[in-house]
N, C-alpha and C positions, 0 to 999 in steps of 0.2 A: 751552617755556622762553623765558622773554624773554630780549633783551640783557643787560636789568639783570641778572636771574638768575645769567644766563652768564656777566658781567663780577665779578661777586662770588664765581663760583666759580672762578675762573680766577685771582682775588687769594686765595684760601682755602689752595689748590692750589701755587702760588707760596710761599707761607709755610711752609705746611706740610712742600714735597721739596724748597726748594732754599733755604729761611732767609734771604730775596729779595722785595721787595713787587714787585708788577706795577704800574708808574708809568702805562701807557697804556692804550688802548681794542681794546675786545673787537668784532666785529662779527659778525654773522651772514650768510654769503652762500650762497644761494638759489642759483646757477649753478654751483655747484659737484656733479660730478659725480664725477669720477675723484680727488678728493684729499679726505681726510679737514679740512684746515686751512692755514695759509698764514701767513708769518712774512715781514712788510714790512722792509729794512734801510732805506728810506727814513725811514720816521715809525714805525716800531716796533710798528704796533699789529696785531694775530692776526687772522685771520679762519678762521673756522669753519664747516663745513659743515653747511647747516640739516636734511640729511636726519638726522644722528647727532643730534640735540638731542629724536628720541621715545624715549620709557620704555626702551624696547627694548634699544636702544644704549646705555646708561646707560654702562658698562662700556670700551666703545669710544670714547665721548666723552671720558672720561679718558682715555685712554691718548693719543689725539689731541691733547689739550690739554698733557699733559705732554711729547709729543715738540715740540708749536709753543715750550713754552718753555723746553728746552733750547735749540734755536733761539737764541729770547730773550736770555737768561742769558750764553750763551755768547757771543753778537756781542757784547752791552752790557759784557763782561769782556776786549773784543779776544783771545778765546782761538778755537780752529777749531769753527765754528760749523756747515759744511758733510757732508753726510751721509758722506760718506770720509772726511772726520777724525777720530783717536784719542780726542780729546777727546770729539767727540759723541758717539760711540759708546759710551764710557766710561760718562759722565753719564745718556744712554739708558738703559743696563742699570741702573745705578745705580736710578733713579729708578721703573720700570718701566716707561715708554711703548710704544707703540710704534712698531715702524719703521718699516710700512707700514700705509694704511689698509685695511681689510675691504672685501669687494668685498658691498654688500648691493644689489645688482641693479639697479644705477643704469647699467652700461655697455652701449650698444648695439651689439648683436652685425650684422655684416652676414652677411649669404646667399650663399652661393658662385654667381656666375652665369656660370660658366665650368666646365667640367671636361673635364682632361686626362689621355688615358691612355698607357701607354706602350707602344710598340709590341712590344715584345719580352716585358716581363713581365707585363705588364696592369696596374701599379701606378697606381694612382688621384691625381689632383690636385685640388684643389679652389680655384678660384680666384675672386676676387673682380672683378680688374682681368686683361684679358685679357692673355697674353704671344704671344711671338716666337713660334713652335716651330721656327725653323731658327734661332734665336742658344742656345735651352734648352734641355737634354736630360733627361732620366729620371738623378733620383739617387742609384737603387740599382744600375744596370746600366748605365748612360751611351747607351742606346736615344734616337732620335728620339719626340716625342709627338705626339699628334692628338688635335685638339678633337674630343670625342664629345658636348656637349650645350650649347649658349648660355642 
């Protein structure tokens, strides 16, 4: 899907759930990982995540696109625009977006390169960045821990 594509279905979409034209530009952004889309209160214009734009995603692309212009809609109405707000939340359901994006395997996971055990129960840690073990204890039994593997 091109931009143009995406920008006319974003004005489609707009008319059709919120009886509302989309006055600005749609963009496509390539570095986007962990967020489905993105909603500028500067210049107003949406930006969307290119991995939801294959066939695939079809489904998820809408609902991304409808929760960016609640966003929208809501700021350019001065009503609460922000995800805790009554309003959004309202309009959300309303409309059917959704809330959060789908996680399609874009996040990288890190490795545990630490693991602590605890002295007492044996309960396992699994850590990333290593810790204390005289400021941290065991949080099932409150035992001292020990590094058993770097």
């Amino acid at each position: 899907m091109t931009e143009q594509e995406l920008q006319q279905l974003v004005e489609k979409l707009s008319l059709q759930y919120f009886g509302r034209r989309f006055r600005h530009r749609v963009k496509i952004n390539r570095r986007m990982t962990t967020t489905g889309g993105r909603y500028h209160l500067t210049d107003h214009h949406l930006e969307i995540n290119a991995h939801f734009l294959a066939p695939q995603y079809h489904e998820e692309l809408l609902g991304i696109i409808k929760h960016e212009l609640v966003h929208y809609h809501l700021h350019l109405a001065g009503r609460g625009f922000r995800h805790r707000d009554a309003d959004f939340k309202l309009l959300l359901r309303h409309v059917g977006g959704l809330r959060y994006a789908p996680d399609i395997g874009l996040r990288h996971q890190q490795k545990a390169k630490y693991v602590y055990v605890c002295r007492k129960c044996g309960q396992k840690y699994f850590r990333v960045r290593k810790i204390n073990v005289h400021r941290y204890s065991c949080g099932k039994c409150g035992a001292q821990l020990s590094l058993i593997k770097k």
